[in-house]
Backbone bond lengths (Angstrom), bond angles and torsions (degrees), N, CA, C in turn:
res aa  C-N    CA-C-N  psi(-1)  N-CA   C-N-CA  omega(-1)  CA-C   N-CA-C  phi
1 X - - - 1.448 - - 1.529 107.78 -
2 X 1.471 124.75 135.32 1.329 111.49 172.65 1.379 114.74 -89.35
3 X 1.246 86.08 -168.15 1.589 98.05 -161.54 1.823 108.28 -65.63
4 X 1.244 96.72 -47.47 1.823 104.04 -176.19 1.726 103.13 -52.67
5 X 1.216 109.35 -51.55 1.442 119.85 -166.71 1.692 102.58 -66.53
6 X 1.415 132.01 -21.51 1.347 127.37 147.44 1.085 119.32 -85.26
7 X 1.362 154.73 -11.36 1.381 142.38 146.32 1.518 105.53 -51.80
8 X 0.809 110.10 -43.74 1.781 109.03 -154.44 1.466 94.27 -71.97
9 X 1.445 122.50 -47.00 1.601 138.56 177.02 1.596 101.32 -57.55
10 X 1.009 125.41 -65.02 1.512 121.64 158.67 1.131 135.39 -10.74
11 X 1.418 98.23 -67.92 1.588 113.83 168.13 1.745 136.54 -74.39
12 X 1.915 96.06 -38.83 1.646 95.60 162.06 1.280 126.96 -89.09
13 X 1.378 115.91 -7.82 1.437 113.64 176.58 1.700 103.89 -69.24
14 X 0.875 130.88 -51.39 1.509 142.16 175.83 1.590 115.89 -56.38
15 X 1.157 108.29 -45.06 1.329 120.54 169.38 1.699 111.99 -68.47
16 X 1.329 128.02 -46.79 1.200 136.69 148.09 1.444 116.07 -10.90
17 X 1.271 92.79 -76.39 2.142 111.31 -155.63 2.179 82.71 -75.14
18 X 1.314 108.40 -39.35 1.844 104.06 -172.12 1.721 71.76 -41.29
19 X 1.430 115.42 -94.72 1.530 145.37 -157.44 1.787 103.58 -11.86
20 X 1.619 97.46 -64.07 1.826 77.56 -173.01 1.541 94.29 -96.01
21 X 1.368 169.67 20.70 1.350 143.69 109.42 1.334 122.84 -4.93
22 X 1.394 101.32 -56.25 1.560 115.95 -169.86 1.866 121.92 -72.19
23 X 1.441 105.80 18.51 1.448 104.36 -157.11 1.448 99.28 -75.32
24 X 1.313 113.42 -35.41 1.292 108.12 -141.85 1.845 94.39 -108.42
25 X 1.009 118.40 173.22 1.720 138.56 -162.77 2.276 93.92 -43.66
26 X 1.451 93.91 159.14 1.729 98.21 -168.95 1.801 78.25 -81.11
27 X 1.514 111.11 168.30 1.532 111.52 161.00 1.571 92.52 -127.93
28 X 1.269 89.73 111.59 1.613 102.78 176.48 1.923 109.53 -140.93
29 X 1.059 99.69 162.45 1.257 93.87 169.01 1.492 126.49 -82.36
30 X 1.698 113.86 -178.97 1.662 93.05 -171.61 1.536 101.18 -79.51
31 X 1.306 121.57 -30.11 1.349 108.10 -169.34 1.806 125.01 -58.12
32 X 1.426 91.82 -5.13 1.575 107.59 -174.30 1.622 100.72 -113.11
33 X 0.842 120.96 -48.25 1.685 134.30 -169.60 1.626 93.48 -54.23
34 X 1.585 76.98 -93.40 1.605 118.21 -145.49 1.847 103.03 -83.88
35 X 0.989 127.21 -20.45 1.860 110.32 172.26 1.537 77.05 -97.38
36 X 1.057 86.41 135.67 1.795 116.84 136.28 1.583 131.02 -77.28
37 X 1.260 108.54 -44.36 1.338 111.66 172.37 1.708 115.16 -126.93
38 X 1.469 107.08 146.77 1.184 98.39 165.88 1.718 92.11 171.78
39 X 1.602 119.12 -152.71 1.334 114.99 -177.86 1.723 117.95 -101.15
40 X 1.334 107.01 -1.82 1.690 132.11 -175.47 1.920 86.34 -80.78
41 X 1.364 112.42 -56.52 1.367 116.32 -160.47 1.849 115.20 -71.03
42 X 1.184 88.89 -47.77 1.608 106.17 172.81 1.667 117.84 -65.37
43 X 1.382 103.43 -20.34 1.538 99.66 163.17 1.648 117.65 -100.52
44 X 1.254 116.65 -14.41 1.600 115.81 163.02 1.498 109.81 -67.76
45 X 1.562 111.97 -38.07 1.774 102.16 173.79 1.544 114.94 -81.17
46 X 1.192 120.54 -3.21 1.669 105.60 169.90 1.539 96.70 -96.57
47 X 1.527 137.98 -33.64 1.423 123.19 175.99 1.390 105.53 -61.14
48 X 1.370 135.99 -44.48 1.753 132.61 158.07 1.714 103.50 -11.37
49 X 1.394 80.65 -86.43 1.706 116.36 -159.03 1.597 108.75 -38.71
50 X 1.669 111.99 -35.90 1.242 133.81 -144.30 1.908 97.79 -104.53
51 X 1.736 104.35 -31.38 1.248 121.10 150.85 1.816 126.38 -36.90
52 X 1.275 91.75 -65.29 1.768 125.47 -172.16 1.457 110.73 -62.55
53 X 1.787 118.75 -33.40 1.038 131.22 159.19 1.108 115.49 -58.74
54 X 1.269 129.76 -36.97 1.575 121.46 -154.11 1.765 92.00 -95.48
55 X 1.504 115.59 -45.12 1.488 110.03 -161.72 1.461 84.32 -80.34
56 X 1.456 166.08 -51.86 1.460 155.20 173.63 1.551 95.89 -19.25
57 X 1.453 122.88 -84.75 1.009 163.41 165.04 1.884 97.77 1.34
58 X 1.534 96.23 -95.08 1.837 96.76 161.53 1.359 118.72 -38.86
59 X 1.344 110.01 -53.28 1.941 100.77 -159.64 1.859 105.98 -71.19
60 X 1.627 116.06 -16.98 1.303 103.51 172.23 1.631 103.68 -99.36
61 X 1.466 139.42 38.62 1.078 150.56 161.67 1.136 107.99 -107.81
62 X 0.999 113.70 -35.52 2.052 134.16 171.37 1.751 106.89 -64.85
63 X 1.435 100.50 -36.49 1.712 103.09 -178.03 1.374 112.27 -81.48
64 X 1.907 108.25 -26.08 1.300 101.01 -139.63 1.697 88.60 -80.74
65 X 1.371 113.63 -39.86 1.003 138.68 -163.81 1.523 118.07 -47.78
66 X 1.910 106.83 -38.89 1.225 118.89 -165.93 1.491 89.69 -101.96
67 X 1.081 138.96 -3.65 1.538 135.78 155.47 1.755 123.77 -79.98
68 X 1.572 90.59 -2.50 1.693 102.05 -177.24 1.706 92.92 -102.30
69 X 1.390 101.28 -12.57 1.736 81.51 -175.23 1.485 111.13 -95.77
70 X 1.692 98.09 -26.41 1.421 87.38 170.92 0.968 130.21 -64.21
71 X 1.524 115.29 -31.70 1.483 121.91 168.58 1.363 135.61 -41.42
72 X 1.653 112.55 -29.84 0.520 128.37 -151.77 2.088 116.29 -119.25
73 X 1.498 86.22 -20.03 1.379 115.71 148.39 1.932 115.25 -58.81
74 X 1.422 97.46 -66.09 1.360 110.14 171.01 1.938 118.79 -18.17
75 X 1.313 73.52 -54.75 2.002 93.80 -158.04 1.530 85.74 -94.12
76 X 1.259 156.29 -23.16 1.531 139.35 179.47 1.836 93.54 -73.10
77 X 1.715 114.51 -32.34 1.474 101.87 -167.45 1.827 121.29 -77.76
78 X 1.755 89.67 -10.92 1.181 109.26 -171.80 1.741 101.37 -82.91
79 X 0.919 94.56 -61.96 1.850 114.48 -178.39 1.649 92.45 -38.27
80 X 1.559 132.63 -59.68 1.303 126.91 -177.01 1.513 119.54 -65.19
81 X 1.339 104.09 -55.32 1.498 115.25 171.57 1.978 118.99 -40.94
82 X 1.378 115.82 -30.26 1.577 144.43 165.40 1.712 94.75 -63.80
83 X 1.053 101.29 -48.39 2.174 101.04 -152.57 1.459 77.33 -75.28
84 X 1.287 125.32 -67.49 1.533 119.47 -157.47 1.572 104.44 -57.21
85 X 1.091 141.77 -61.91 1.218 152.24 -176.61 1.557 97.73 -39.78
86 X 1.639 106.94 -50.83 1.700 92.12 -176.79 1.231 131.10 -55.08
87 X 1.405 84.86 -40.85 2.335 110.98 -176.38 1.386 95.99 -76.42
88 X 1.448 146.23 -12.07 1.306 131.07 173.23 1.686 99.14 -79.60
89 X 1.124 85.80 -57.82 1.825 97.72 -174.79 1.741 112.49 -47.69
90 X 1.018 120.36 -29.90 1.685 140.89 -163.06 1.923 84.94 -98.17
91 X 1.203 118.90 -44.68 1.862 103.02 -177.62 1.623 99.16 -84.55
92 X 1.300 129.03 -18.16 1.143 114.54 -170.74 1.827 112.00 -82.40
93 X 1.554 92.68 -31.20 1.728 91.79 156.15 1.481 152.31 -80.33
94 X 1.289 90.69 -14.29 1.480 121.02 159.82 1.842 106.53 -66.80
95 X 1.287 121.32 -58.22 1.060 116.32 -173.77 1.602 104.64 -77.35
96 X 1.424 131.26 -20.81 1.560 122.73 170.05 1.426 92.38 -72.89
97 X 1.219 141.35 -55.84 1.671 126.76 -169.01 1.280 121.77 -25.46
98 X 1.654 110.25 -58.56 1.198 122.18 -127.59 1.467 104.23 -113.46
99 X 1.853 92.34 -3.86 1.354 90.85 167.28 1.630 133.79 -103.42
């Protein structure tokens, strides 16, 4: 069997048995089920919300971070690209001097 033809088996066989498991009614409690509103519910959507903050939060600390290196890449290529340019410029007058 190749490899694709066991990934794929991997994945729908499991997905399968999820699929008909799920036929019959959720077993949950009412505070999860059956209210819609109340003070159980309104504090699962600010732990959500309060969730969403934190991973937002990291993943643009994750961006900001790798935009500080480029930055910072930027200006080390510049800073060298300057030194060499100087020392070319500095031998090229040395060799107009002296000739």
């Amino acid at each position: 069997m190749s490899r694709a033809a066991r990934v794929v088996l991997g994945v729908a066989l499991p997905a399968l048995g999820v699929w008909l498991a799920g036929e019959g009614e959720a077993m949950a409690c009412t505070s999860c089920f059956g209210q819609a509103e109340g003070p159980m519910i309104d504090a699962a959507r600010l732990g959500v919300w309060l969730l969403l903050g934190v991973t937002v939060a990291v993943q643009g600390a994750f961006a900001a971070f790798f935009l500080y290196l480029g930055r910072q890449a930027r200006q080390a290529a510049d800073r060298e690209l300057g030194e060499e340019w100087s020392r070319l410029q500095g031998e090229d007058d040395r060799g107009w001097r002296s000739a």
